[in-house]
C-alpha positions in Angstrom: -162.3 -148.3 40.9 -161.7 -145.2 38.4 -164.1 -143.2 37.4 -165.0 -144.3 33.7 -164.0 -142.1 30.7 -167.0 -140.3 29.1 -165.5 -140.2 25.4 -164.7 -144.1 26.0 -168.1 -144.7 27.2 -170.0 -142.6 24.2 -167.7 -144.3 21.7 -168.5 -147.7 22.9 -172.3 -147.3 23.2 -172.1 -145.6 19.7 -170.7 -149.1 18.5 -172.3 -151.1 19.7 -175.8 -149.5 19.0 -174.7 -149.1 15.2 -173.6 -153.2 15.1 -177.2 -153.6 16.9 -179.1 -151.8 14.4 -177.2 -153.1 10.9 -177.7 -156.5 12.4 -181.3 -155.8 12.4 -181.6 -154.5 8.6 -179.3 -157.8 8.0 -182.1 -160.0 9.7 -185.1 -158.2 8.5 -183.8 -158.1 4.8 -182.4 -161.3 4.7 -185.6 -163.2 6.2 -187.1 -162.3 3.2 -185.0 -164.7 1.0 -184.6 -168.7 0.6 -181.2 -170.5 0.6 -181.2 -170.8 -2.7 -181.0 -166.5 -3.2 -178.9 -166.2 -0.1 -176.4 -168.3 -2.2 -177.5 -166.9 -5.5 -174.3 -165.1 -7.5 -174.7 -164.0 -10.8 -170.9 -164.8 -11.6 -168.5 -166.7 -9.7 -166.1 -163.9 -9.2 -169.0 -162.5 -7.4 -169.6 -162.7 -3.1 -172.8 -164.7 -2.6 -175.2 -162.8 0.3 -174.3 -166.3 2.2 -170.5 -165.7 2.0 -171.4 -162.1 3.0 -172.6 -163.3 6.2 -169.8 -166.0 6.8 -167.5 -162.9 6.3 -169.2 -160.4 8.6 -169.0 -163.0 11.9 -165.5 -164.1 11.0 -164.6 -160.3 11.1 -166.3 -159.5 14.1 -164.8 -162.4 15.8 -161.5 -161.0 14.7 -161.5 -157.4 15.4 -163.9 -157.6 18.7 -164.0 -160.5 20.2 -159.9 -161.5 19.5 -158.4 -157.9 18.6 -160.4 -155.9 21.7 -161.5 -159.2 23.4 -158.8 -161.4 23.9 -159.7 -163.8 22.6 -157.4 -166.5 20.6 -157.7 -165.7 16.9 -158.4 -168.3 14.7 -160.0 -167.0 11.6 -159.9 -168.7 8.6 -161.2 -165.7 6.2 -160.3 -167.3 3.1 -163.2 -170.2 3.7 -165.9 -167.3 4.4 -165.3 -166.6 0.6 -164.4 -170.1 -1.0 -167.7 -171.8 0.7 -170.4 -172.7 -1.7 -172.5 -175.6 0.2 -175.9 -173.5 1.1 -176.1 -173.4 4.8 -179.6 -172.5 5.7 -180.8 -168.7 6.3 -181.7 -169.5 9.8 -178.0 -171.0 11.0 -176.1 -167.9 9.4 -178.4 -165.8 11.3 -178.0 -167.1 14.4 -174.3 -167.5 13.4 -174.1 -163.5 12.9 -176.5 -162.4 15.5 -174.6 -165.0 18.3 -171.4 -163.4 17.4 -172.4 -159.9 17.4 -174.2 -160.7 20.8 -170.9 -162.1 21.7 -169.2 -158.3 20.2 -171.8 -156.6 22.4 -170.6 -158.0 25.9 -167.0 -157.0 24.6 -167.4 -153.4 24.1 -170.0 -153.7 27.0 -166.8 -154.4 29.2 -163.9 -152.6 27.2 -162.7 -149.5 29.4 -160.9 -146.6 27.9 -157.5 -148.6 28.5 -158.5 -150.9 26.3 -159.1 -148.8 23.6 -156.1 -147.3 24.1 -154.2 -150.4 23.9 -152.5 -151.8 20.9 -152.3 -155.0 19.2 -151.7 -156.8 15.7 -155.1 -157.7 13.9 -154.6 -158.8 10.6 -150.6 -158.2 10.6 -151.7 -154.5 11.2 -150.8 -153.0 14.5 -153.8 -150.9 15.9 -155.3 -149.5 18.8 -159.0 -150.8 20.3 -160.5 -147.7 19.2 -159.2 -148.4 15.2 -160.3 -152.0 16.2 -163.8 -150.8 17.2 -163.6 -148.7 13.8 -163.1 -150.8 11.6 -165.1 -153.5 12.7 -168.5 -150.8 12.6 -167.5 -149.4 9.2 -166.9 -152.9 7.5 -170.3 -154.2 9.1 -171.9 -151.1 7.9 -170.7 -151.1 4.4 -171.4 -154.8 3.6 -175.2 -154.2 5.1 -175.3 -151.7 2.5 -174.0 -154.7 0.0 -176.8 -156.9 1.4 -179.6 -154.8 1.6 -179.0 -153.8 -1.9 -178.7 -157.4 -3.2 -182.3 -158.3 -1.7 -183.3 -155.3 -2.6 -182.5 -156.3 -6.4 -183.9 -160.2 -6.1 -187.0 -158.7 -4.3 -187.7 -155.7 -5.8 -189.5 -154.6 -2.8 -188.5 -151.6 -0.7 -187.4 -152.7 2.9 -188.6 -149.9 4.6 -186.0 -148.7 6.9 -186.7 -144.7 6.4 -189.8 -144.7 5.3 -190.5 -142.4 8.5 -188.9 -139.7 6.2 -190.9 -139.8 3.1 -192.3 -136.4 2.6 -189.6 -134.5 4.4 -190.5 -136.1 7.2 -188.4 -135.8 10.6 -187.4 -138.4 13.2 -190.0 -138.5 15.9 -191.1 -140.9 19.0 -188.3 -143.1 20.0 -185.9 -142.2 17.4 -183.3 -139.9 19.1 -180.7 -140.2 16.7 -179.8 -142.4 13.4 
């Protein structure tokens, strides 16, 4: 057995903490909403919060659990976006939060080879570490999306820093962001 590789081992808990955590602010924010807003656009060029979530797990799927994974890819990405039946909150949450559970026992189990190796994802070819990447920066910027949509059908303020109001400073559990 080799010993693992400490950079491999930071990067990969990094990852999947991050994917833990946005899925979180996903679930908390979106729990607030009924079908009907989760599928709400106010134009049809526009991504519902519903096709949001569709999107996410087909990309995690991709990148993780096909690109670093192994698994076989079968992504259709262009029904993520062209679905407009309302399925309910609950079943893309547990869609989302199965696949990224899914994600977690990948990168759980990646070693530094397989960051290292390549692959084609999407026609590109990239390493596991651009894989791992990619995935983390496209979930993070379409929580941002998300959170900002309920945000705006709410008008209520989810809470996620409000440990820093007043120039307040991490404390208890919170090690780092």
């Amino acid at each position: 057995m080799s010993t693992p590789d400490p950079v491999a081992a930071e990067l990969l808990r990094v990852a999947r903490k991050e994917l833990r955590q946005d899925l979180r602010k996903i679930e908390t924010a979106v729990e607030r909403l009924t079908d009907e807003q989760v599928w709400a656009r106010a134009h049809e060029t526009n991504n519902s919060i519903g096709n949001l979530l569709l999107h996410l797990a087909g990309n995690v799927r991709q990148w993780i659990l096909c690109g670093v994974g192994g698994e076989e890819d079968r992504r259709d990405r262009d029904a993520e976006f062209e679905q407009r039946d309302q399925i309910p909150v609950d079943t893309l949450l547990a869609n989302l939060g199965g696949t990224c559970d899914a994600a977690d026992q990948v990168l759980e189990a990646a070693a530094a080879q397989d960051l290292l190796a390549k692959r084609k994802i999407q026609g590109y070819d990239v390493s596991g570490v651009m894989a791992v990447f990619h995935c983390v920066s496209h979930f993070s910027g379409h929580t941002g999306q998300i959170l900002w949509a309920v945000k705006q059908m709410t008008g209520e303020d989810l809470g996620f820093y409000s440990y820093l109001k007043g120039g307040g400073v991490a404390g208890g559990e919170r090690q780092e962001p």
